[in-house]
N, C-alpha and C positions, 0 to 999 in steps of 0.2 A: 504494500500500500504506500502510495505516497504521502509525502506529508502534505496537509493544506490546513486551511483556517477553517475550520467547522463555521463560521458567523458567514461565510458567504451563502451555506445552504439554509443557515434559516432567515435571513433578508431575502431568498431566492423563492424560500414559501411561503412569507407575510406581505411580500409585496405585490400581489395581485388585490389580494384582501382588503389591502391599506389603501390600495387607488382607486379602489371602487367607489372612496370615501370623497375623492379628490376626481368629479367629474369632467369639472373645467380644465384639468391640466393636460397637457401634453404627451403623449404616451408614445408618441416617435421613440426609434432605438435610442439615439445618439441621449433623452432626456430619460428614460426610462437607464440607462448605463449610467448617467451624472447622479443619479437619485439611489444607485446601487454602492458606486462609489463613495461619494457624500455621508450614506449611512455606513460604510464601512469602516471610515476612516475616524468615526466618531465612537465605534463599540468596540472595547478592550476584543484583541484576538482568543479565540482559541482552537490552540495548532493539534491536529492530533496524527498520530504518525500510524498507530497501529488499528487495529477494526475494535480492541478491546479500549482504546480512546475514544474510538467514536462511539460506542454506547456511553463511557462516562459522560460525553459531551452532551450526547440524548437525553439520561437522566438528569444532569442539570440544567437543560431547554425547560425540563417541565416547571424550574421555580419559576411564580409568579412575577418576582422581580427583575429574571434574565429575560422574559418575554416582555415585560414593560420596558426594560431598559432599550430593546430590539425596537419594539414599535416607536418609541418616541424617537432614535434617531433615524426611524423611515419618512415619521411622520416629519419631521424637521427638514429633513433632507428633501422634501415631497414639495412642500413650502417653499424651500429656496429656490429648487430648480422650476418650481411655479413663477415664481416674481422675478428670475433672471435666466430664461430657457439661452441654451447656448446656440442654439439650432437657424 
């Protein structure tokens, strides 16, 4: 397995969710990737290398708090690239 940031897959499955929220914005690639980005760059990493990491990383998806922390910088992220689209 290689190594990767487990926070890209759960921005990769809240973010359809999130922009359902967010009708007016722009969902072109180039702003829907600034809004992946943006929130990525805001949520602490976590790297996992083995498959036995990526279940750790699964059961701490499920606290309330790591899924709050997720949403709010989608939702922030979702906002800026609303009010300044690169596109």
């Amino acid at each position: 397995m290689k190594v990767k940031n487990y926070m890209e897959d759960v921005v990769e499955h809240l973010l359809p969710q999130i922009l359902q929220q967010f009708k007016d914005s722009c969902t072109c690639e180039r702003c829907i990737s600034d809004i992946k980005a943006l929130s990525l760059n805001n949520l602490k990493p976590k790297y996992v290398a083995t498959e036995a990491g990526e279940v750790y990383a699964k059961v701490s998806e499920l606290s309330s708090q790591f899924e709050a922390d997720a949403i709010k910088a989608i939702v922030d992220a979702a906002n800026t690239v609303k009010e300044h689209p690169r596109h």
